[in-house]
N, C-alpha and C positions, 0 to 999 in steps of 0.2 A: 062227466061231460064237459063240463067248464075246465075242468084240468087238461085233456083233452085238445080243449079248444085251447089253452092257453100254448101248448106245448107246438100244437098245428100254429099258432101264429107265432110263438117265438121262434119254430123253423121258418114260417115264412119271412120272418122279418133279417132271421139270418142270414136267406137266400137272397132275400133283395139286397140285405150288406154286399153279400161276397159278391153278387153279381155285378153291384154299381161298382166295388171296387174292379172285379176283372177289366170289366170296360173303360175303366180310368188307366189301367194299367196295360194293358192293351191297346188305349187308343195311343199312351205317350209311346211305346215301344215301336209301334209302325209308324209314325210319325217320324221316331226319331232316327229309324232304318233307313226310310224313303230318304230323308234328307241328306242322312250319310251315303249312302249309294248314288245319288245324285250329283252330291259334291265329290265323290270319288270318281265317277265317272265323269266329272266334268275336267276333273284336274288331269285324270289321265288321257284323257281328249287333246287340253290342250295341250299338255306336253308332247301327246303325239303331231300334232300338229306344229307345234314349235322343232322338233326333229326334223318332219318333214320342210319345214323352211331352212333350215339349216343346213341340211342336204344340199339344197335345190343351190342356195346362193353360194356352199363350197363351192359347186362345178363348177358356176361361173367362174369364181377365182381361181381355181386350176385352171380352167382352161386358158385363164389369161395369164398366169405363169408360164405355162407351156408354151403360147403362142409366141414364134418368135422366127418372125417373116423379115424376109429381105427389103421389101417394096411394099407399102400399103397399096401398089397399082396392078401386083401380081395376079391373076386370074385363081380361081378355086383358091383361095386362102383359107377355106376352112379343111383341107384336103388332107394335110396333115397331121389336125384334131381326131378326123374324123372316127379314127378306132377306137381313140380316148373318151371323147363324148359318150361313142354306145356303149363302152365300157361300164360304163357309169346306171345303163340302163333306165334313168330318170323319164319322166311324162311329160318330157316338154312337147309346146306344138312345135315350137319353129326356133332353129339356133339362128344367131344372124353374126355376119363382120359388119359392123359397117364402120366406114373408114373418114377421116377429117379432113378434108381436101382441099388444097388452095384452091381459088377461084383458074390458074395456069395449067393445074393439073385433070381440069374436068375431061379434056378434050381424051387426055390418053386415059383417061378411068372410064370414059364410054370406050373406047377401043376394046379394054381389060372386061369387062361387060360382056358383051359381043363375042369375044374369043370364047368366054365360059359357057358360050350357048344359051344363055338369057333370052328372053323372048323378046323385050323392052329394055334396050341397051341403053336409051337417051340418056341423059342426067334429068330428071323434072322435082319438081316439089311433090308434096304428100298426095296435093289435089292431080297429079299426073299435067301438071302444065310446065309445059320447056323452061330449064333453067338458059337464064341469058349468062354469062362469063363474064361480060364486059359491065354488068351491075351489081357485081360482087364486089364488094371490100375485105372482107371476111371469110374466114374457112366454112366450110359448111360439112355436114354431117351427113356421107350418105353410102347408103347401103349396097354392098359391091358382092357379099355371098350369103349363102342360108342354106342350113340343112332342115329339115329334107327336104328331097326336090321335085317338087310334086306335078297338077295341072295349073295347082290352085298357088303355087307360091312362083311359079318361074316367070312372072312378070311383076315382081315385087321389087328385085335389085333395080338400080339405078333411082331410086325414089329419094330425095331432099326430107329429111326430119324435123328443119330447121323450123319450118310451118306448121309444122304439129305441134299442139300445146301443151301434150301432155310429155310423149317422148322427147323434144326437143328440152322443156324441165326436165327430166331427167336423166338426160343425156349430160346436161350444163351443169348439174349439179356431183356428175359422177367424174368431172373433168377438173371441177373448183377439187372436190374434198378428195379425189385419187383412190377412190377404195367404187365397191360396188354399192351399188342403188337400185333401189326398187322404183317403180311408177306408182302411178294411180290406177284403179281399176280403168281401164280402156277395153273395150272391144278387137278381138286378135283376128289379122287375114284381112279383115273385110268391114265396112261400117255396119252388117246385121248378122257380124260374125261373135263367137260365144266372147264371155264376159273373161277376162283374164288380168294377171300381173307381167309387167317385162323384169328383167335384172339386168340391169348393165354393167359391164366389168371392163373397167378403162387398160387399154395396153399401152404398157412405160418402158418402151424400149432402154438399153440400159446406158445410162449417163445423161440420159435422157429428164426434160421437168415437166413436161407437157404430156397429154397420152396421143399416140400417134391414131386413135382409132377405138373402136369398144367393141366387147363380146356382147352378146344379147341373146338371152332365154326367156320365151314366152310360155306360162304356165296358164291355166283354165282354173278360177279360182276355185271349181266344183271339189276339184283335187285336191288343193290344198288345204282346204276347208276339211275336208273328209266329210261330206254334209250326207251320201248315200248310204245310212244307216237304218233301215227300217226299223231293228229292233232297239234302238237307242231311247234312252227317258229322256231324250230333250231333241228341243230341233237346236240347228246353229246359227245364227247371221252377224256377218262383218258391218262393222261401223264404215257407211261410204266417206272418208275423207275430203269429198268434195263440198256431200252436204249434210249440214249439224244435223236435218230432221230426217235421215234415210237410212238404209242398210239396204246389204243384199244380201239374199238370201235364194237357194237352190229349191226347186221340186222335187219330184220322187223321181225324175229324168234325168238331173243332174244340170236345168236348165238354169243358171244364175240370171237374176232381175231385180231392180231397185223395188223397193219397199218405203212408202212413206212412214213414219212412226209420229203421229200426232201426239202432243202433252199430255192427252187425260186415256190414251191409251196404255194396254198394258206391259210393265216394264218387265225386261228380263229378270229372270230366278236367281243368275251371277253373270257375271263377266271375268273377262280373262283378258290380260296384252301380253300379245309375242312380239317379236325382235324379228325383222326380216328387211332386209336390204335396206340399210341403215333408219329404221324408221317403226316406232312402234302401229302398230294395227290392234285395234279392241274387234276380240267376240263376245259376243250376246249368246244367252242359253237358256232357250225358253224350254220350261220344261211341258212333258206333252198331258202327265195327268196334273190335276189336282191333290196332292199329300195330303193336307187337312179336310179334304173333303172324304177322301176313301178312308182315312184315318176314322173318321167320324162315322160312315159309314159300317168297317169295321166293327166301332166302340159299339154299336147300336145293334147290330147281327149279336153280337159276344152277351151283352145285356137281354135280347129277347131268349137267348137262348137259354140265359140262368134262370130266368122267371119261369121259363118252360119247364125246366128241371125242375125247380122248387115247388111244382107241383107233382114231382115224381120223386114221394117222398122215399121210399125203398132206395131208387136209385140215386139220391139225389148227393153223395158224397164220393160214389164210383166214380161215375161224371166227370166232376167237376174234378178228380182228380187225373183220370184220365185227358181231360180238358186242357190242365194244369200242364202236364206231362209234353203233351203234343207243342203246344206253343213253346215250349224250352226249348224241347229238338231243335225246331223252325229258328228260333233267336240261334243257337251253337251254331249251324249249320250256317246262318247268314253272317254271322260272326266269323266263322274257322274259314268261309270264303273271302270276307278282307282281307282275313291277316294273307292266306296265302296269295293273294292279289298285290301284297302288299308285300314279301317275298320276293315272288314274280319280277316285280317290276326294280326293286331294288338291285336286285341279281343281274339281270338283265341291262338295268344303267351302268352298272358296273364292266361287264364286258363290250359292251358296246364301247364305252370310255376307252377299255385298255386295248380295242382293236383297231381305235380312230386314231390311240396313240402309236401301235405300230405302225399302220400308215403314212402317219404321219412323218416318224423315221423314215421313211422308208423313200417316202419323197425327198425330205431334207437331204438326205446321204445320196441319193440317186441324181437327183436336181443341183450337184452343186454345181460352184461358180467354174467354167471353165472345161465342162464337161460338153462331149458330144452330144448333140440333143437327139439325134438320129438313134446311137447307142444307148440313152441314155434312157429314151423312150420306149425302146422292147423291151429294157432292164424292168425299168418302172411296170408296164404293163405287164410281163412275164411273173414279177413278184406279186404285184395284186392277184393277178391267178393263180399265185401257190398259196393265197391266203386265201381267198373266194373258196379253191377247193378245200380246204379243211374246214372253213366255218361250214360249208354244205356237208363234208360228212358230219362234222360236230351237231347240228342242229339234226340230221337223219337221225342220229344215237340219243336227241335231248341232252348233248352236251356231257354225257358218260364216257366219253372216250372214244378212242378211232384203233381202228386194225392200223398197226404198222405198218403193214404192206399196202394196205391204199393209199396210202402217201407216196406212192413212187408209180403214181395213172398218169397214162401219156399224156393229158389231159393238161398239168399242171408238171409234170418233168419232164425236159428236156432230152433227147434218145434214151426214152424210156425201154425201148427198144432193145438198144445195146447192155442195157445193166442188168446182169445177172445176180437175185435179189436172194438170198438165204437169211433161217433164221425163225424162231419161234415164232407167231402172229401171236405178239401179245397186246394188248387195247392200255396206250396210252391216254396219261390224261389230257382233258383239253390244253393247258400250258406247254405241255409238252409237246403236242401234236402240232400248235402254233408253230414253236421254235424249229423242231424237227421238219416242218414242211418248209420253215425257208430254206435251212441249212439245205436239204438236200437238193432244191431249186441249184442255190448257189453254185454248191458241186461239181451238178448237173450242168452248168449253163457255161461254166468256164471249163469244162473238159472238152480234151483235145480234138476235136471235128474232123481233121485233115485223116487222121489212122484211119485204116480199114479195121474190117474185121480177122480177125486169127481166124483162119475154120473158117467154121460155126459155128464161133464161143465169141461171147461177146467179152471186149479188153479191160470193161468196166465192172468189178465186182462188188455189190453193199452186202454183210453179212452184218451182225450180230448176236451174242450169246447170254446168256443169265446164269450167273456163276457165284456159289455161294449157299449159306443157311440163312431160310428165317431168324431174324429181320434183317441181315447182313448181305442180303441178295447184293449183287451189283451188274447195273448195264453195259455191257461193253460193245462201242459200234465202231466199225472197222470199213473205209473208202480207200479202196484200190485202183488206180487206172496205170493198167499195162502199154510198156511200147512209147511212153513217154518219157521227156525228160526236161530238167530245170529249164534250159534251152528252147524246147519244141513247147512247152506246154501255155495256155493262154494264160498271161497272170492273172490270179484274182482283183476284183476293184478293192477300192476302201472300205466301200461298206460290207463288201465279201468278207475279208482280213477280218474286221472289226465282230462280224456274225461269225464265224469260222474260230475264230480264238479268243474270243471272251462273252458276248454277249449268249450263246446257246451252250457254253457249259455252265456261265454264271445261272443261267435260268434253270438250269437240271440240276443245280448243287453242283457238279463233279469236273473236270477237267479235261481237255484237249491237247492234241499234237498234231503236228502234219512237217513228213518229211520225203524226201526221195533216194528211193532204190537205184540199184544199178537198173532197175530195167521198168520202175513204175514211180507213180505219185503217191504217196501213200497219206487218210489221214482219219486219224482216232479220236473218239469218245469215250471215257469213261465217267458214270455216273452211278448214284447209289439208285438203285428198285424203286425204293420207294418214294422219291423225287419225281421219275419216270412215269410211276401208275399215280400216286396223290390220291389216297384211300379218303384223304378228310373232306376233297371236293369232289369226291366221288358221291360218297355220302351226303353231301350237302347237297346235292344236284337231286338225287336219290329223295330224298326228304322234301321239295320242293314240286316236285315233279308225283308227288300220291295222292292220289283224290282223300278230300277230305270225309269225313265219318263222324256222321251225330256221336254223340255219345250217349251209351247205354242206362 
């Protein structure tokens, strides 16, 4: 009996061990999960948020590259943005011009006002009270177009900035330093209108030291914030720069509203500063539970329940092994979902990177010094929509590759119509399908317009073939346009030539030609297969893209 009993109490006293250990070990492990998912999700918050301000304040500087007006006194000035702007597809509320105006030129900027169909042509100050001309010394700042054009915004032109405290600072400030600037949080439309930021992007005509005028995007900071998250582990709120003891922060409406923060109240989990129109902004990231409390709570569940086994002596090593077991899973499982999170997102910085850099080419080459801006402007927008349409197939496929033949949808080529397309549909990779979608923009867009059609065969032929053994395959693509000649045909531009003979066969590996027939344009691709498909970032994409699997 005593032995018995000794044997009952040295299991029990082993069950209280292993139990108090579970729960120490258990409580550190969710402890130390919650914090890491929290600070993972916080970084990737901000990051996404720091992208989405970087967005925002590109546009502004396109568009103030692009803009490039005769007269600051010209009516609709934003008129020939305007397909650039939606291009862009951004959530602004309200684009603005407004323009720097001698106190000589007020009279013909309300005239300019007026023609645009403005509701309120006058010139007045912010308060809507009549500017006088004759008590001017100085330019003033004011607002002559806006898109969009609404009930609410077509009696906004003619308005004086100069009285406003906030815009007027940063108006001043985007005129000293010559680059874009952000505001302060202000109120947009209206004084009990939603809470937002402006960016202003000074226009420096060229030769020019002054800015004739500034672009202006108004955003809702709900947006920017990214604050409508329900299932998020933290709320957000912005540090208000006005006052050391506030922030704002959003409801579950998306309504933004100052927020007092008293000293012995409680301080955020982390913060974070982004970079947005020249000026850093701190966020706050309160988180929504308690870590160390659930943690603890956890430790305390995991603990009554070994004391509970340890009365179930029979069972009491199944259990605790099966116990043992499940919590592992649970850790791999929230494990194998960082890493691939963490995959994900690396992957994804990376293409993002190398598509901002073709753009970015793609501006530079299109936008040069001395180019038609009219031409130069469908070039630019026609190329971004032969890149738009392959990232939309590439993300359809998760980035696996594209059918060759949808690369040539009306959509994104030019008399799609007229090209008569042959040839295997084989699924290149995304590199390829990049490169290959501008080339055949290209093609497409400098092919001779004036020909009719033969028949009813179209003049324009794209074939090619796959020719060869494993691993030796090789791609061969072959552009025809009949009925043309050196003479009749439209030259390519620079950046065509430069795409066309070296940059899209340097990226396939293989090489190019383009010559003319007696009776056509003719011009070749040769590359090797498997440059073409790219089996290693097939695989990689492949491997990224598979749900993850406890292990057994």
């Amino acid at each position: 009996m005593v032995r018995l009993g000794f044997i009952i109490g040295f299991i029990a006293l082993l069950g209280a061990l292993l139990s108090g250990l579970a729960a120490y070990r258990v409580h550190d492990q969710e402890l130390a999960l919650d914090r890491i998912a929290l600070a993972r999700a916080i970084d990737v918050h901000a990051s996404l948020v720091q992208d989405r301000s970087t967005e925002r304040e590109l546009l502004a500087r396109v568009a103030s590259g692009l803009f490039r007006a005769p007269s600051v006194l010209k009516p609709n000035m934003l008129e020939p943005l305007r397909s650039a702007i939606y291009a862009f597809k951004t959530d602004f509320v309200v684009a603005g011009w407004v323009a720097r105006l001698q106190p000589s030129e007020l009279a013909a900027a309300q005239t300019a006002i007026k023609a645009a169909g403005f509701a309120k042509p006058e010139i007045r100050d912010y308060n809507d009270k009549p500017v006088d001309p004759a008590s001017l010394t100085q330019p003033i700042d004011v607002l002559m177009d806006l898109e969009p054009r609404s009930d609410e915004t077509m009696a906004l032109p003619g308005r004086s900035y100069d009285n406003d405290p906030v815009r007027s600072a940063m108006l001043a400030r985007a005129r000293i330093e010559k680059r874009s600037v952000a505001s302060d949080p202000v109120p947009l439309l209206r004084g009990n209108g939603p809470i937002g930021v402006i960016v202003a992007a000074p226009v420096i005509p060229e030769g020019a030291t002054e800015p004739v005028g500034f672009i202006t995007f108004s955003y809702e900071l709900a947006s920017l914030m990214l604050t409508n998250d329900d299932l998020s582990l933290f709320s957000v709120a912005l540090k208000d720069p006005r006052k050391d003891n506030s922030e704002l922060v959003a409801n579950d409406q998306g309504v933004v509203s100052t927020r007092i923060t008293p000293p012995e109240g409680p301080s955020p989990s982390a913060t974070r500063t982004i970079s947005f129109g020249g000026r850093d902004w701190q966020l706050g990231y309160y988180a929504k539970t308690n870590s160390a409390r659930r943690a603890e709570q956890t430790a305390i569940i995991v603990a009554a329940i070994g004391f509970a086994i340890t009365a179930m002596v029979c069972g009491l090593f199944g259990y605790v092994a099966y116990n043992n077991l499940r919590l592992s899973r649970e850790i791999q499982v929230r494990i194998g979902f960082e890493r691939r999170l963490t995959a994900v997102i690396d992957e994804l910085n990376h293409r993002v990177k190398n598509i901002l850099a073709v753009i970015q080419s793609i501006v530079t080459r299109t936008l040069r010094h001395g180019s038609d801006i009219d031409s130069a402007r469908e070039l630019l927008i026609g190329r971004i929509h032969a890149m738009s349409n392959v990232v939309s197939l590439l993300s359809e496929s998760q980035w696996q590759g594209v059918k060759l033949k949808g690369l040539f949808e009306a959509r994104a080529i030019p008399h799609a119509d007229r090209i008569a397309v042959s040839g295997p549909d084989i699924a290149v990779s995304a590199r390829a399908a990049q490169s290959l979608s501008l080339l055949f923009f290209e093609l497409a867009s400098h092919s001779d317009e004036g020909l009719s059609l033969v028949g009813k065969h179209p003049h324009i032929t794209a074939n090619w073939t796959v020719t060869g053994e494993e691993p030796d395959t090789v791609f061969q693509f072959r552009w025809e346009e009949f009925n043309t000649s050196q003479a009749t045909r439209r030259p390519d531009s620079d950046f065509g030539l430069i795409l066309l003979d070296r940059v899209a066969p340097e990226a396939l590996g293989g090489t190019a030609k383009r010559y003319f027939t007696d009776v056509s344009y003719v011009y070749e691709l040769t590359a090797p297969m498997e440059t073409v498909v790219d089996m290693t970032e097939r695989d990689r994409t492949e491997k990224i893209s598979a749900p993850v699997r406890p292990a057994k």
